[in-house]
Steps between C-alpha positions, in 0.01 A plus 500: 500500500203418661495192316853382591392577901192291454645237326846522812237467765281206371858337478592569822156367648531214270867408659412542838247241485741282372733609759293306796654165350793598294662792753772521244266712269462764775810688412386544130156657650699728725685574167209583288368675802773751480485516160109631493623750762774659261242497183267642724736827544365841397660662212646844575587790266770633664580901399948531475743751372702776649401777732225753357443359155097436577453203635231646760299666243525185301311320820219782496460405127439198527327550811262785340556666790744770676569220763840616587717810525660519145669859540889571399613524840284176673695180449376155564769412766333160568349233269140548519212205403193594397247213485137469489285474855139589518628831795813673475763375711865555608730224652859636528740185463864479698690312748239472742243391268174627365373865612199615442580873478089611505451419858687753624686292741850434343782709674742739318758219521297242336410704213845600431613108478225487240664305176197463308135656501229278380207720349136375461261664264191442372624525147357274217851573320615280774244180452815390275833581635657653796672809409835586667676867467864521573787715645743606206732237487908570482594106476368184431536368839212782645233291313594201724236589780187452227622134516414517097330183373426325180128659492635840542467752194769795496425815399848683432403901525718795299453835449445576131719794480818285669351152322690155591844676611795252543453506907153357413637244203695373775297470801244328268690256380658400855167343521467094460306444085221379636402833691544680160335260250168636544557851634399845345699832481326758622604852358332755729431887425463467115281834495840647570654442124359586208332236267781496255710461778346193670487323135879531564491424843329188405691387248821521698341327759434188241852478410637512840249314692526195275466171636439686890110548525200330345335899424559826527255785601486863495326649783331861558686679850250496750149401305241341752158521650282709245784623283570144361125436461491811293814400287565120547697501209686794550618336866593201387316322750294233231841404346700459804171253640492331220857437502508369818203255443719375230798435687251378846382262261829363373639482849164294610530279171837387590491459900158256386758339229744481796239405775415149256795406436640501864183314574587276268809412694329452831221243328752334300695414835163425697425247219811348569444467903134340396630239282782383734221500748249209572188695501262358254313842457339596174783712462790289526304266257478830237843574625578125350342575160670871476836359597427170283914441476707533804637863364225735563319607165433877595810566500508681178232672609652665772786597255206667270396880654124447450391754262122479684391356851309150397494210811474155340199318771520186671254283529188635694637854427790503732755795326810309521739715251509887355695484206348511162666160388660463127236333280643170505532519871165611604337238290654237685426640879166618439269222609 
């Protein structure tokens, strides 16, 4: 990704220049502009299920801390996110904007219009994602204020003993594909069956859940702080991370295959505002040799999801395109 943002924002620059004598090319640097600032978009792991199936003690696990109440009778009633800051902090988030609830000075009606609390932490777990625990969710349409995005990975949470009950099935798969093509099920409390019992567990699961999540992991009720150190296997903890580096990685692999080929769109069209121009630029003469007939020659390429990030050079090292070209394509751009 940090590739793709480096390779948007030498574009961008690169347009804008031209953009003093060509203002027609403006537009497609606003456009690639906005496109940096959606690539540039933090991925969040966001903890969902129904009410009291572990979705806070799933947080301290991953957290390796007892960060927030967990207990059978404390609910989450508002979606919390955790992310990294060098001091704690806590900004409340509602109608009347941003509070920061530390200071002392918000009034009892401002913190009851709260929506959303924003938690900072000086948590290394949180270097790589912003984490984001949940109220138990009755219907689809409660999941509408996390304003889920492409880069968001789902965590569905259920209780072993109660595992993936139809109300779940349902709920889950209210969701738009794309939310669930990378997500994990998460079945909390597995200390509370017995280990011929969560081999069965588990193999229900695989029939059932078929097609709905990319993994599925068993985790321990409440293991965190020193108890996981002590038994990281026995938690869960290592396979659930590693799971979700998996699916973080898939999710980044295709936003960067995404990211090219919009960009893609946006050169292709700039090339075509250069060439009808009169500016006798370096790059309208490369622009000239890449076009060569009067259809432009990338366009296959922008039909082809680049399997790697490659930018074929112009002259004197100006990046002109991202794709990684078809062989018989790239040999005729590449001066």
């Amino acid at each position: 990704m940090k590739q793709l943002l480096a390779d948007l924002g030498d574009a961008e620059r690169h347009l804008r220049r031209r953009a003093e004598r060509i203002p027609g090319l403006l537009a497609h640097a606003d456009a690639l502009a906005r496109l940096q600032a959606l690539a540039s978009v933090r991925p969040r792991v966001i903890l969902v299920g129904e009410s009291n199936v572990g979705k806070t003690s799933i947080a301290n696990l991953l957290l390796d801390q007892a960060v927030l109440p967990d207990s059978v009778v404390t609910n989450t009633r508002r979606p919390l996110v955790l992310h990294h800051s060098a001091t704690v902090g806590v900004v409340g988030v509602g109608p009347q904007g941003r509070i920061d609830l530390l200071s002392g000075q918000a009034g009892i009606a401002e913190i009851g219009g709260v929506e959303r609390l924003e938690v900072g932490l000086p948590s290394d777990r949180l270097l790589r994602f912003d984490l984001v625990d949940t109220p138990g969710v009755a219907a689809a349409e409660e999941l509408d204020p996390l304003e889920l995005r492409t880069s968001d990975l789902l965590l569905w949470c259920t209780i072993a003993t109660q595992a993936w009950k139809a109300s779940e099935r349902g709920l889950w798969m209210s969701l738009p594909p794309r939310h669930r093509r990378h997500a994990i099920l998460v079945v909390t409390h597995r200390d509370a069956l017995q280990a011929q019992d969560v081999d069965k567990v588990a193999g229900r699961l695989a029939v059932e859940t078929e097609g709905c999540f990319r993994a599925t992991v068993f985790v321990g009720a409440a293991a965190h702080g020193d108890q996981a150190a002590e038994t990281p296997d026995g938690s869960g903890l290592v396979e659930l991370e590693r799971r979700i580096d998996e699916s973080l990685a898939a999710i980044d692999h295709r936003r960067r295959r995404a990211g090219y080929r919009i960009a893609n769109h946006i050169v292709n069209d700039s090339m075509a505002a250069l060439v009808g121009g009169r500016s006798a630029s370096p790059l309208r003469v490369l622009a000239a040799r890449l076009l060569g007939r009067r259809r432009p020659a990338w366009r296959s390429i922008m039909r082809l999801p680049p399997p790697r990030e490659r930018r074929l050079r112009a002259p004197r090292g100006r990046a002109l395109e991202f794709a990684d070209a078809p062989a018989r394509t790239r040999r005729a751009v590449t001066p």
